[in-house]
N, CA and C atoms as a LAMMPS dump frame, in Angstrom:
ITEM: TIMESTEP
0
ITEM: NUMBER OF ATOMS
603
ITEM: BOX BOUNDS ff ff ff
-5.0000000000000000e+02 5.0000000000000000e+02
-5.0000000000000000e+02 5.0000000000000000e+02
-5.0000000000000000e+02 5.0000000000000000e+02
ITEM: ATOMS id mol type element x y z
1 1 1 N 249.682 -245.411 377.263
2 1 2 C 248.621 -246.32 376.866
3 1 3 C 247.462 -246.274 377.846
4 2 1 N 246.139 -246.402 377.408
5 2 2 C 244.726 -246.491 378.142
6 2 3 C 244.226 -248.167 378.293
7 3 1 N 243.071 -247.913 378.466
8 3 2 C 242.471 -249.472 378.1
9 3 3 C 240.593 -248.993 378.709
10 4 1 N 240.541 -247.847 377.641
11 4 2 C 239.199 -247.247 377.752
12 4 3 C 238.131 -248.499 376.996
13 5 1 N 236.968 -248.196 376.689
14 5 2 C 236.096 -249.243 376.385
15 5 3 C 236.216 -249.069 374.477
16 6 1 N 236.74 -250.235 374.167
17 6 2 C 236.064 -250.548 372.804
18 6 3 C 235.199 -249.697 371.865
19 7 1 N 234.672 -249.606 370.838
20 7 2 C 234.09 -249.301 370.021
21 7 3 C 232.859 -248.032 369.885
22 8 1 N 232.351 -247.451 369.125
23 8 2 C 231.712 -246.569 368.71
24 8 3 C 231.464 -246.235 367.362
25 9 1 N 231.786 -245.201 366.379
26 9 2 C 231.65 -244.765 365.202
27 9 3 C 232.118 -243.882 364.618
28 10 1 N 233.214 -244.343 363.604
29 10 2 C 234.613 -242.977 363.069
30 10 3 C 234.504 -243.699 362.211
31 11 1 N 235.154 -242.441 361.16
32 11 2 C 235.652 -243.398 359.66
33 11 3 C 236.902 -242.75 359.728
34 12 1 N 238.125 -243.225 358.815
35 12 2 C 239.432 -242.415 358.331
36 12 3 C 240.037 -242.953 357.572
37 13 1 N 240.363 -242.387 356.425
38 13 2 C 240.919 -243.138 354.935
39 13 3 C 242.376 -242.804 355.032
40 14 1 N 243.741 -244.136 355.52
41 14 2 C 245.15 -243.408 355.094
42 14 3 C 245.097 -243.717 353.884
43 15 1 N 246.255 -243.778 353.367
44 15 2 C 246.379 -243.381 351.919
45 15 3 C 247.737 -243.996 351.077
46 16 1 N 248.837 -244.114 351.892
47 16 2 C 250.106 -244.393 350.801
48 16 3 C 249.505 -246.171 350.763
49 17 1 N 250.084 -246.539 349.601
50 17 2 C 249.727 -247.951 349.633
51 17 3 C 250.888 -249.061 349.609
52 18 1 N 250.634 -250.051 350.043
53 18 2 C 251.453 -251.433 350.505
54 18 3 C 251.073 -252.659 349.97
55 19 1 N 251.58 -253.46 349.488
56 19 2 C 251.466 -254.697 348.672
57 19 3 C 251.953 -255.467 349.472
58 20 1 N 250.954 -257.3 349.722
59 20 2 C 251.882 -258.199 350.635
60 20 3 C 252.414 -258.879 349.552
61 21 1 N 253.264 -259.899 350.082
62 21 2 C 253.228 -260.771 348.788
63 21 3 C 252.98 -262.236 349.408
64 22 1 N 252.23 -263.029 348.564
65 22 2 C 251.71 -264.264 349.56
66 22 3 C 251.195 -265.411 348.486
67 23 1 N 251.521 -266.456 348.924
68 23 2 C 250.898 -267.158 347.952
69 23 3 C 249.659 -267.333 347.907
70 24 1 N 248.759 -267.773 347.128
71 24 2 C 247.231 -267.711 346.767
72 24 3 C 247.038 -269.625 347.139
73 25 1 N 245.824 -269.885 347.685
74 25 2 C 246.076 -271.376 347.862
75 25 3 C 245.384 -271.782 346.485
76 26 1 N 245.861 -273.044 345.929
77 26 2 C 245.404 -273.817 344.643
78 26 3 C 243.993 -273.667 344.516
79 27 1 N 243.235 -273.888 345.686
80 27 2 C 241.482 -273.593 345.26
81 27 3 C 241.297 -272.961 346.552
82 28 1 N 240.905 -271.783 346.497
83 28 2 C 240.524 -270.482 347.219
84 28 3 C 238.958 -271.039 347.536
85 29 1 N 238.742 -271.07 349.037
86 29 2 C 237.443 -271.231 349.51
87 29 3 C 236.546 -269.784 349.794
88 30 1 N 235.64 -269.333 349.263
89 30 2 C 235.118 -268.574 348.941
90 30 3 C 233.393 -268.83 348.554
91 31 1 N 232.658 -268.194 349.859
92 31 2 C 231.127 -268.941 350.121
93 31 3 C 230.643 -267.775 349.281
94 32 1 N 231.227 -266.669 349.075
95 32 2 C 230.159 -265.046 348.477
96 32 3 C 229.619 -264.364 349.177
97 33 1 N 229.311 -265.274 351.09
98 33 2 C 228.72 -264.595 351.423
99 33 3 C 229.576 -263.686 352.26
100 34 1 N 229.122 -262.081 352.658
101 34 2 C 229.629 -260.718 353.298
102 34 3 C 230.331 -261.373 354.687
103 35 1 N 231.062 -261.154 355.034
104 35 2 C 231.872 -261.275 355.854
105 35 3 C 230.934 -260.19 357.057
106 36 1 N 230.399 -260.561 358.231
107 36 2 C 229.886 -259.983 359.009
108 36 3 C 230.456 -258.541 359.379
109 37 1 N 229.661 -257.272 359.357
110 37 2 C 229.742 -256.139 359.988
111 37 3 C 229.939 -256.358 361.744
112 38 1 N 230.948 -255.586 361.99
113 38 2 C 230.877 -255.018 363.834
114 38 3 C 230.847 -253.863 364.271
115 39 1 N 230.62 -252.936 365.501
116 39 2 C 230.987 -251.726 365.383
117 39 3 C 232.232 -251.281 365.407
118 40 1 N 232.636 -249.897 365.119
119 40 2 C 234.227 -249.514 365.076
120 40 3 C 234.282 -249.843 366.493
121 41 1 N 233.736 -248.687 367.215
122 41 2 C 234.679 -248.214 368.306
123 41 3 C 235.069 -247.279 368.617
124 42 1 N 235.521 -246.611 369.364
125 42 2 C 235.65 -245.121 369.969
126 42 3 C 237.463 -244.917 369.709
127 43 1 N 238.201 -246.059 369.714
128 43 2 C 239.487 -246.528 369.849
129 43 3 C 240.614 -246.304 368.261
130 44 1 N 239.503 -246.154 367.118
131 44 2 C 240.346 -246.373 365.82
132 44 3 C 240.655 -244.845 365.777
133 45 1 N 241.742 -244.983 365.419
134 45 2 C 242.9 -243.697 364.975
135 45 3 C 242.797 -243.348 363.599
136 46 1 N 242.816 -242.274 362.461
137 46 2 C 243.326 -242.183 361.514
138 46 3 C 244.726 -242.179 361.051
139 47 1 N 245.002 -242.09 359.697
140 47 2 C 246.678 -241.624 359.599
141 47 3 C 247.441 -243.063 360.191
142 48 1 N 246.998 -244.01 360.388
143 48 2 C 247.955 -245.23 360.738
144 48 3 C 249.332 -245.193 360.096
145 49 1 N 250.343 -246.387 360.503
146 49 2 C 251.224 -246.4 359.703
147 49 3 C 251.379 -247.406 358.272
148 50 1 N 251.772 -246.837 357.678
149 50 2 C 251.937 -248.429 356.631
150 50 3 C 252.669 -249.206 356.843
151 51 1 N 251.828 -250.578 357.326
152 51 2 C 252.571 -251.381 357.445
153 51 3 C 251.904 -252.62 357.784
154 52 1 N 252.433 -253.79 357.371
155 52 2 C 251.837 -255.25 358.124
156 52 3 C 252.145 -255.695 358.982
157 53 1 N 253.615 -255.607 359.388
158 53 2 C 254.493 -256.019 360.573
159 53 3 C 254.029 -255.058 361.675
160 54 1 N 253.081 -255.406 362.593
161 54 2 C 252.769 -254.492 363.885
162 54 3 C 254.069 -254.846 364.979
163 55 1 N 254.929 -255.88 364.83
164 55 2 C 255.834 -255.95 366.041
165 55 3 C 256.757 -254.983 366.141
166 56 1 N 257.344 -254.239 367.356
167 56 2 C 258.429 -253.496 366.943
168 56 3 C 259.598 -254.586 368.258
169 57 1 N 260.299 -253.831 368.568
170 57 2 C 261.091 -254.462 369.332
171 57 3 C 260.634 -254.065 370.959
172 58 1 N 259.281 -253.225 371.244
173 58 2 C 259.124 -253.323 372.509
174 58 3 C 257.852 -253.94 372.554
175 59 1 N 257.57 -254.568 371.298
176 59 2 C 256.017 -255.281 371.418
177 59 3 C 256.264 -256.431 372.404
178 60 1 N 255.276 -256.884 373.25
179 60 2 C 255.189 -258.294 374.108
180 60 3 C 253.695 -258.935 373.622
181 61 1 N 253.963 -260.16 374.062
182 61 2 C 252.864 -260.957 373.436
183 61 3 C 252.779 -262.332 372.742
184 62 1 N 252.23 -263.169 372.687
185 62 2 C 251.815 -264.02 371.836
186 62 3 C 251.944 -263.49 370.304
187 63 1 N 252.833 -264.323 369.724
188 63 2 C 252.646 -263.824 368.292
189 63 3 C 251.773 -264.6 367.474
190 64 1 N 251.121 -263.551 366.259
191 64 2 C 250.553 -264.439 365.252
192 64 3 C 250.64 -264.122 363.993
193 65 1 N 250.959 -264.952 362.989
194 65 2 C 250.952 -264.054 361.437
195 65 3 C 249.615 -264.959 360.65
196 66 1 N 248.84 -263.78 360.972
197 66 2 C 247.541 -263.662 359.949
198 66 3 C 247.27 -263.461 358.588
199 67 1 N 247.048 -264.464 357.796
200 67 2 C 246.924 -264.104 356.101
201 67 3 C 245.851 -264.464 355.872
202 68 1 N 245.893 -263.966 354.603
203 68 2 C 244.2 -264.538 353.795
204 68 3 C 243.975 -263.65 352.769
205 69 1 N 242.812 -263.685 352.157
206 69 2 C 242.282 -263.24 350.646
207 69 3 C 240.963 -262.451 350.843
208 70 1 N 240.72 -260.993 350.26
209 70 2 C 239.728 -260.276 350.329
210 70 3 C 238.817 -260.354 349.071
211 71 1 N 237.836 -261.183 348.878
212 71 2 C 237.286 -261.275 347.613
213 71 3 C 235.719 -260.558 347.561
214 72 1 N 235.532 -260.67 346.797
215 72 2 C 234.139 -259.858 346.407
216 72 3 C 233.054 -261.126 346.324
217 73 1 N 231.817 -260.472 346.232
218 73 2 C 230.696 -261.908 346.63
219 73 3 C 230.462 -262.206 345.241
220 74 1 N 231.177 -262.301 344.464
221 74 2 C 231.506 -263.11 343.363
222 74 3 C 232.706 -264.185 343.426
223 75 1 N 233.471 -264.198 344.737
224 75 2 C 234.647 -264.626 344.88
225 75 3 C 235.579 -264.236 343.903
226 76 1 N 235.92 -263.173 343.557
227 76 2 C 237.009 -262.817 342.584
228 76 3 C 237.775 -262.038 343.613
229 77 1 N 239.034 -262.429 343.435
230 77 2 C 239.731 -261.801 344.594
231 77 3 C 240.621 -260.203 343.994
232 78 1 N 240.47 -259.607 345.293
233 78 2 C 240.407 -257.791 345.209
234 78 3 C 241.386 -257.237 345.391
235 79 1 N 242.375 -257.071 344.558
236 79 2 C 243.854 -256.079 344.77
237 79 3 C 243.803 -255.095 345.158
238 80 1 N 244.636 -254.62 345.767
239 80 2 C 245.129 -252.806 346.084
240 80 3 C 243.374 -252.461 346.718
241 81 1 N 243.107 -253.531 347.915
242 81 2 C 242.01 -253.371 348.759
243 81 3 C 242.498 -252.598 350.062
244 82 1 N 242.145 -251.624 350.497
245 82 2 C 242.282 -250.518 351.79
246 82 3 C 242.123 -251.981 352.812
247 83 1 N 242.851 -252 353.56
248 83 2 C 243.034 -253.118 354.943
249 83 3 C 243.758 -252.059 356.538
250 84 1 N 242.545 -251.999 357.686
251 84 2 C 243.817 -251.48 358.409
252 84 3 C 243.19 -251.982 359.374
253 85 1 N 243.95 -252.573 360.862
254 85 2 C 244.236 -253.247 361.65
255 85 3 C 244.69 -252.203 362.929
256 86 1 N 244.18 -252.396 363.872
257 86 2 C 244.09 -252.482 365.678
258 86 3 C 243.526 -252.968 366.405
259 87 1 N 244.451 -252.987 367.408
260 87 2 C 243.798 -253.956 368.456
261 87 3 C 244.954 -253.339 369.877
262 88 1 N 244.259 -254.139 371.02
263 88 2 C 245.274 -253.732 372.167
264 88 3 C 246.095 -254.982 372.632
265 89 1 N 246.719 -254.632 373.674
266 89 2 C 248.16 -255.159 373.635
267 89 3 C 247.685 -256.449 374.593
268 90 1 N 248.873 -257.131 375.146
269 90 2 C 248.934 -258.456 376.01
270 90 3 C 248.37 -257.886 377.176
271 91 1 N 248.261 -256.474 377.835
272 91 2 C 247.316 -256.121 378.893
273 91 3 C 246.159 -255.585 378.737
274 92 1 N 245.463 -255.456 377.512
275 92 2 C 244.23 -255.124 377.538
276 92 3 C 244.337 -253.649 377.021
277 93 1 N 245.416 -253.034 376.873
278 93 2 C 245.847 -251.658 376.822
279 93 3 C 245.392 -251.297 375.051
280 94 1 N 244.788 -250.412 374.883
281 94 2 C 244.895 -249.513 373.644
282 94 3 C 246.273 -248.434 373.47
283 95 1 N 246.664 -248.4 372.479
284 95 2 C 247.672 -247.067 372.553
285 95 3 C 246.647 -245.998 372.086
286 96 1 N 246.694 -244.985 372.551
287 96 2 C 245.895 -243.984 372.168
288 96 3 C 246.373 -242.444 371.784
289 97 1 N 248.048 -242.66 372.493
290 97 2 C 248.604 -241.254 372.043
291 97 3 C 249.77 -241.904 370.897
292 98 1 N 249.72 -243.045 370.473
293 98 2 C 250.909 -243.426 369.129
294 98 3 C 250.21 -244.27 368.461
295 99 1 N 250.767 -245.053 367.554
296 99 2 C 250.439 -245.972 367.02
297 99 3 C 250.916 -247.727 367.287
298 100 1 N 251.369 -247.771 368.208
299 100 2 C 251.402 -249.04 368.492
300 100 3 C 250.619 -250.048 368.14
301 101 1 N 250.933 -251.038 367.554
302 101 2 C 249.741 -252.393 367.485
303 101 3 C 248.539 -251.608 365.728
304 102 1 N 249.029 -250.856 365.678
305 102 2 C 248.049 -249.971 364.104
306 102 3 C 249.312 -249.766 363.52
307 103 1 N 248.113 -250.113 362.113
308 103 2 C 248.778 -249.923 360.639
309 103 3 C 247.798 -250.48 359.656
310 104 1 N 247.979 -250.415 358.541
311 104 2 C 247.166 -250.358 357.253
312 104 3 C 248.206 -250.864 356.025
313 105 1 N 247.288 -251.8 355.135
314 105 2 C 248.025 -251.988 354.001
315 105 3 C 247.271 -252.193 352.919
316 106 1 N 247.543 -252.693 351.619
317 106 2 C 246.623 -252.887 350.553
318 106 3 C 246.514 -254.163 349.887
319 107 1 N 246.006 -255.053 350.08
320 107 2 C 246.212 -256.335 349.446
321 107 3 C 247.264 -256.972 347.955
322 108 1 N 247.476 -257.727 347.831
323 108 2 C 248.743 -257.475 346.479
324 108 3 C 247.676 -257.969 345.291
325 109 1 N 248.296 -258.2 344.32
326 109 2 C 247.908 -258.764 343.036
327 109 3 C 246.69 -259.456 342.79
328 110 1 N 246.653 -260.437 344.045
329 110 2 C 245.859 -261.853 344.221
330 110 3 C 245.116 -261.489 345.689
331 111 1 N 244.918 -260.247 345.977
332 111 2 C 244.04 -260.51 346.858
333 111 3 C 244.743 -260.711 348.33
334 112 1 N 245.483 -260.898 348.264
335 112 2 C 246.353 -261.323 349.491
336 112 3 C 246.889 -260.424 350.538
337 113 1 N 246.586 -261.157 351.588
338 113 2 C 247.37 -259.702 353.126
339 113 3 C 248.006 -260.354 353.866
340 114 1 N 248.966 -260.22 354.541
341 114 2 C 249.469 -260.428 355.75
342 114 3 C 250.145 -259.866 356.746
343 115 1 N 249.286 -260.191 357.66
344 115 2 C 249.249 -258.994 359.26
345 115 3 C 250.188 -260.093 360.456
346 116 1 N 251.639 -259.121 360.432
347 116 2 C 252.286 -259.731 361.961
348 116 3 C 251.981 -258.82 363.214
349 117 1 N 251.543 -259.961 363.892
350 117 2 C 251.101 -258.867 365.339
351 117 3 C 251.291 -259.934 366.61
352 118 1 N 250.646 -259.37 367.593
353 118 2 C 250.105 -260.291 368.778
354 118 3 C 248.835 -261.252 369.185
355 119 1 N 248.686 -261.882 369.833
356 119 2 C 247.224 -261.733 370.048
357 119 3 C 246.59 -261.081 371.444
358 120 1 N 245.517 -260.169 371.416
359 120 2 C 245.418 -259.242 371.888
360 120 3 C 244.545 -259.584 373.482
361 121 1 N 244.396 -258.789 374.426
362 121 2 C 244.048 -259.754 375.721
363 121 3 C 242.313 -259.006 375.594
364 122 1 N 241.997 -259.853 376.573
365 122 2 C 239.982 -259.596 376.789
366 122 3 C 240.534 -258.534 378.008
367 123 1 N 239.325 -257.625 377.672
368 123 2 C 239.204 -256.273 378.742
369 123 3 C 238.176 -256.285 378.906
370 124 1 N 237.704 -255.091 380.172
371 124 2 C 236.644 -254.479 380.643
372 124 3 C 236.03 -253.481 379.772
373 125 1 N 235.024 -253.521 379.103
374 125 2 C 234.537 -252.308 377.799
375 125 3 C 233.504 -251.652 378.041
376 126 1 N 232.529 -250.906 377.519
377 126 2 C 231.262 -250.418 377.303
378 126 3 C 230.466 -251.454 377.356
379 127 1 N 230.829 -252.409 376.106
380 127 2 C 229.596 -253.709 375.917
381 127 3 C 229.836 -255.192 377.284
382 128 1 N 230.695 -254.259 378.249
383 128 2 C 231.186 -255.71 379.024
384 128 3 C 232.517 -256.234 379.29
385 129 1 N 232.774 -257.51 379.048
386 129 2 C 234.006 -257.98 379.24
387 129 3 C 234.18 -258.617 377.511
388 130 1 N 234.779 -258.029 377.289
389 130 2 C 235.123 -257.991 375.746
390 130 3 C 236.293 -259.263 375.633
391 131 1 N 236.37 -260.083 374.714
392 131 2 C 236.644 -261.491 374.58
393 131 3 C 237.674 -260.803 373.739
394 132 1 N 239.383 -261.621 373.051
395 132 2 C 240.201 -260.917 372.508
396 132 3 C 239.768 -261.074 371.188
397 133 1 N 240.122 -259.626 370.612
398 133 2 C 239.651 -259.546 369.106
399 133 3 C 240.563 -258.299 368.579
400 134 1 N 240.192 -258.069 367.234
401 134 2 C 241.597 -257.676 366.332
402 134 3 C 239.824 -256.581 365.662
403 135 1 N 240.124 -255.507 365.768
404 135 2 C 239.428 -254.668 364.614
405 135 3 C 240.098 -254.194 363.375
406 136 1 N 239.138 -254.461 362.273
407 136 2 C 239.195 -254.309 361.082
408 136 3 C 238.589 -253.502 360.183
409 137 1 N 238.923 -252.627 359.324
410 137 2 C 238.399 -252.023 358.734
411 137 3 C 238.949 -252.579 356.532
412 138 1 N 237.898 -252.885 356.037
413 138 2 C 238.206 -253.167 354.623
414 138 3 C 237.273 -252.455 353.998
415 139 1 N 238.01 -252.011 352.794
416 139 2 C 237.268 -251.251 351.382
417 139 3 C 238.126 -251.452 350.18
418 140 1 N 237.234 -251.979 349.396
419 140 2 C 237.942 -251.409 348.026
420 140 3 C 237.856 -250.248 347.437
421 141 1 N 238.437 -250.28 346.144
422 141 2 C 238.239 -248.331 345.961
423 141 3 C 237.21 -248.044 345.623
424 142 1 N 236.586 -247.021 345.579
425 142 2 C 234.933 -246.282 346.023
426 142 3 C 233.933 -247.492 346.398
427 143 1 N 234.178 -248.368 346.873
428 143 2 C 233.429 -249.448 347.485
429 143 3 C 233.043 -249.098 348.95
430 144 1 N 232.008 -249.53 350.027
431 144 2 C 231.564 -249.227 350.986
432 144 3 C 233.051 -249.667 351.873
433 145 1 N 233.407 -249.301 353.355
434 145 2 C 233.809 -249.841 354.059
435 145 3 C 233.077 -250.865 355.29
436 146 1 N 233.967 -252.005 355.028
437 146 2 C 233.231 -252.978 356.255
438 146 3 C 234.387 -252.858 357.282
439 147 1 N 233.427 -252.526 358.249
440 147 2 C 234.034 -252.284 359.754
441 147 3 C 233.465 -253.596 360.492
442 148 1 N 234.963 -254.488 361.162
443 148 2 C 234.078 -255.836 361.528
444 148 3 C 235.287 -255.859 362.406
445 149 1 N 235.44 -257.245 363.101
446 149 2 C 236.189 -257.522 364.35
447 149 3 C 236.736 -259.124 364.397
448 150 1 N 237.538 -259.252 364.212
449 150 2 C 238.244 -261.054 364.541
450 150 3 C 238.507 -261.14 365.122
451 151 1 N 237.824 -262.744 365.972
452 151 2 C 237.918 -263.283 366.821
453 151 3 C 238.691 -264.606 366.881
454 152 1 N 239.21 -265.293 368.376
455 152 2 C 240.05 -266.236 368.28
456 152 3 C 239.339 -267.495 368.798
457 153 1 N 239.473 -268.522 368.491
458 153 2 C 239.128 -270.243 368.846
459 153 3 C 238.971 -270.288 370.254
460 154 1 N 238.418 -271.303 370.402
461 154 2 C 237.781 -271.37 372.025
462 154 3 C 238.971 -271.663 372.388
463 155 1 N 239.591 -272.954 371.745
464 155 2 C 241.463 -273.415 372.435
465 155 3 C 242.439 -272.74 372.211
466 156 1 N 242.575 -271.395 371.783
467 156 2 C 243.267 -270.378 371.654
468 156 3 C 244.392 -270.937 373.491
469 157 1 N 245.706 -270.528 373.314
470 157 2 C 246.398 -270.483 374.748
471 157 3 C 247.114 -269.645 374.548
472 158 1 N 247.011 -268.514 375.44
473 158 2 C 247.757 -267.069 375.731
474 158 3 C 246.998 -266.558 377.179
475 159 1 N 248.276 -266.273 377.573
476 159 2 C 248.393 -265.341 378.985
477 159 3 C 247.111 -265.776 380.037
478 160 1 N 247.01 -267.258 379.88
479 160 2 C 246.453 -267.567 380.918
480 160 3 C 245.208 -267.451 380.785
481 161 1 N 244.501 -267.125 379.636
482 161 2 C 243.185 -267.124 379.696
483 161 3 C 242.253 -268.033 378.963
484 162 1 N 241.143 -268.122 379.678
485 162 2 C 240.404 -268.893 379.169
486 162 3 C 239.384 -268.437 377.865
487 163 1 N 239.631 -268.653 376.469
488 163 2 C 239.226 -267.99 375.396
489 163 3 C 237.994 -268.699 375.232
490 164 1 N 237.145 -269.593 375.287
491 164 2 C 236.02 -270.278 375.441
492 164 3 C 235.229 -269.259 375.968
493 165 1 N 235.269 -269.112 377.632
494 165 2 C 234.553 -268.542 378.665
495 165 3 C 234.646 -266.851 377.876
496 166 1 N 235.681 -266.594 377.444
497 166 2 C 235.613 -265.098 377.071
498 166 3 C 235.04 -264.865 375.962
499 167 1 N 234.758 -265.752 374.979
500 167 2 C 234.093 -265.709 373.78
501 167 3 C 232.789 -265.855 374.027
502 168 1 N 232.308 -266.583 374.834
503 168 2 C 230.9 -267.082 375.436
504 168 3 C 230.192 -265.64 376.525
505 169 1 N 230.902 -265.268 376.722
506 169 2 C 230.687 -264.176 377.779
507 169 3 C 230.479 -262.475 376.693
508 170 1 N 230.749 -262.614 375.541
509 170 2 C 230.93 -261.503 374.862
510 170 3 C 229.922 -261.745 373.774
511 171 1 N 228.746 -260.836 374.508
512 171 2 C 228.168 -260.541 373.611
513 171 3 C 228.031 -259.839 371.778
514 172 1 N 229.107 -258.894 371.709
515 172 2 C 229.491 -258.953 370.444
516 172 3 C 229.992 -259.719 369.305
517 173 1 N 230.882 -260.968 370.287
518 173 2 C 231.003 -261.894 369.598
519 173 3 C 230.688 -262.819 368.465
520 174 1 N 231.217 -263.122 367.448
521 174 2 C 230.267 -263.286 365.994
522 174 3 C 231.248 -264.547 365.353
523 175 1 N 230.723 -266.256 365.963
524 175 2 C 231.622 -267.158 365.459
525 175 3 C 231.845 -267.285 363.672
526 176 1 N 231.302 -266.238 363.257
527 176 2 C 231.451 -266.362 361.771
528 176 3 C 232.791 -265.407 361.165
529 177 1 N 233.439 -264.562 362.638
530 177 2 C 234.552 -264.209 362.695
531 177 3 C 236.061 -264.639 363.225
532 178 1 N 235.284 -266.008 363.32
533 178 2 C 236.526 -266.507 364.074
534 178 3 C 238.011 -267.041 363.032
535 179 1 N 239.041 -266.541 363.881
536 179 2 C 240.116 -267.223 362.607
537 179 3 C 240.506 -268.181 362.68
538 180 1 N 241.171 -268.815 361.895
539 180 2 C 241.387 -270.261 361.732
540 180 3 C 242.491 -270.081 362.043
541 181 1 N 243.405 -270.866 363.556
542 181 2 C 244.238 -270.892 364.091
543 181 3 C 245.051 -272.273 363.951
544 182 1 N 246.134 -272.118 363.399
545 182 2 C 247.308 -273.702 364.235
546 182 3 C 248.345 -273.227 364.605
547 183 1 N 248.782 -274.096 365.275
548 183 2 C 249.907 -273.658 366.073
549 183 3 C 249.737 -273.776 367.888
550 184 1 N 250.389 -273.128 369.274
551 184 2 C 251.264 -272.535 369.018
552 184 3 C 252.469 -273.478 368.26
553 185 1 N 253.57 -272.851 367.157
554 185 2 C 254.807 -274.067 366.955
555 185 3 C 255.733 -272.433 367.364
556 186 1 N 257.335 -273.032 368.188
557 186 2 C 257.563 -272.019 368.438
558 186 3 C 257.47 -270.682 369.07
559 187 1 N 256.329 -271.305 370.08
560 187 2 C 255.737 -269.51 370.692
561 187 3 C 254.857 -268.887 369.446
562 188 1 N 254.123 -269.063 368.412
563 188 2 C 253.943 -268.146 367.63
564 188 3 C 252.705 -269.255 366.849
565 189 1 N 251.425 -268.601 366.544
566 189 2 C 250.547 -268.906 365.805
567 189 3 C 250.651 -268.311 364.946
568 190 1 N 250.144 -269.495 363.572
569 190 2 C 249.655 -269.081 362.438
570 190 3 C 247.953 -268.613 362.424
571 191 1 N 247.781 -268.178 361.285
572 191 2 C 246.272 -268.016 361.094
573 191 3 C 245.94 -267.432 359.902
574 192 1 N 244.276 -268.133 359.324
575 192 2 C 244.321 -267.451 358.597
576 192 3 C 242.269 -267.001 358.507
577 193 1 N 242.532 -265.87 357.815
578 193 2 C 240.596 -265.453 357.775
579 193 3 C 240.634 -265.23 356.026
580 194 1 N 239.568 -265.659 355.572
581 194 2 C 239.486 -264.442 354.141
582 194 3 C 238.088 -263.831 354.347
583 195 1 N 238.103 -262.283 353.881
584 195 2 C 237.049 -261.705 353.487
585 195 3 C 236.158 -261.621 352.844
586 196 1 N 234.915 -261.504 352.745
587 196 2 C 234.1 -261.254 351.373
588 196 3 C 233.385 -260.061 351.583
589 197 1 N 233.49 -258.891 350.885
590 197 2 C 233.478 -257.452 350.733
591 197 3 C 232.447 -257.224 349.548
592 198 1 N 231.713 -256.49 349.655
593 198 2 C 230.592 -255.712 348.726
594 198 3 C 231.68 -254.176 348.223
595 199 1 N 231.482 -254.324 346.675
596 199 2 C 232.212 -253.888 345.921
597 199 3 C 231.487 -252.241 345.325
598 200 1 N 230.171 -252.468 345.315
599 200 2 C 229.357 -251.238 345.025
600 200 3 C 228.72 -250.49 346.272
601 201 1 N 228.705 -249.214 346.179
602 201 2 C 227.683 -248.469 347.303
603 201 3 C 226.543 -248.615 346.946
């Protein structure tokens, strides 16, 4: 593992597809408007694995299981939507020769994803001292890809850091990415984000 700087500009399409299954909430909040662009990054891999569950049994970390709904700026929510997920570990570390902490899946029926992982620590980057965040890449099929980045709550508590000061300090930072966190219950946060994705090139 590295813990080189953050972001730049790659694309890479995997391919087998994955269904979550999740319930849809009774009235789906959904503004239409695009879910903010970020840059990739120098860090995203192609060929991920399929999968939602990023933990394996040598993962460490704060856990969190992230769900939510990818809808279109019509709010109609987007099945068998391309979703793939990295980020670095409880030390700031990228994996760069495996796939650790990466994987990709496809939303189910209703729009729905859910990503088990960690939450990821603030490092030293290109743009600075980078605040903890989760990169994302979403597309529907022949739809544009949005390359964007989630971020965590100022009262976020993991590994000792102060997520306020690191969010405030990070200029990339974009509170319109922030996820909606409760918890910890158990060592382990919930959370949830939904998307809104542009459907035509």
């Amino acid at each position: 593992m590295a813990s080189p700087p953050a972001e730049a500009a790659e694309t890479g399409r995997p391919s087998s597809p994955r269904r979550a299954t999740l319930p849809l909430a009774v009235t789906p909040a959904c503004s239409g408007q695009e879910t903010p662009a970020s840059i990739e990054g120098p860090l995203f891999k192609p060929n991920s694995p399929t999968r939602g569950d990023l933990i394996t049994p040598a993962t460490r970390g704060v856990r969190i299981d992230l769900s939510g709904v990818v809808y279109d700026t019509t709010c109609t929510p987007l099945p068998e939507t391309l979703m793939e997920f990295w980020q670095c570990d409880q030390n700031g570390d990228y994996d760069t020769s495996g796939f650790s902490l990466r994987g990709h899946q496809y939303t189910d029926s209703r729009g729905g994803y859910l990503l088990r992982t960690i939450i990821p620590r603030d490092y030293w980057g290109r743009w600075g001292r980078r605040a903890p965040h989760i990169h994302t890449q979403v597309q529907a099929s022949g739809g544009p890809v949005l390359v964007t980045q989630l971020y965590f709550p100022d009262d976020t508590q993991a590994y000792g850091r102060d997520f306020a000061a690191l969010n405030a300090a990070d200029r990339l930072f974009n509170r319109a990415c922030t996820i909606g966190l409760t918890g910890p219950k158990d060592g382990r946060y919930t959370g949830t984000f939904d998307f809104v994705i542009t459907t035509t090139v």
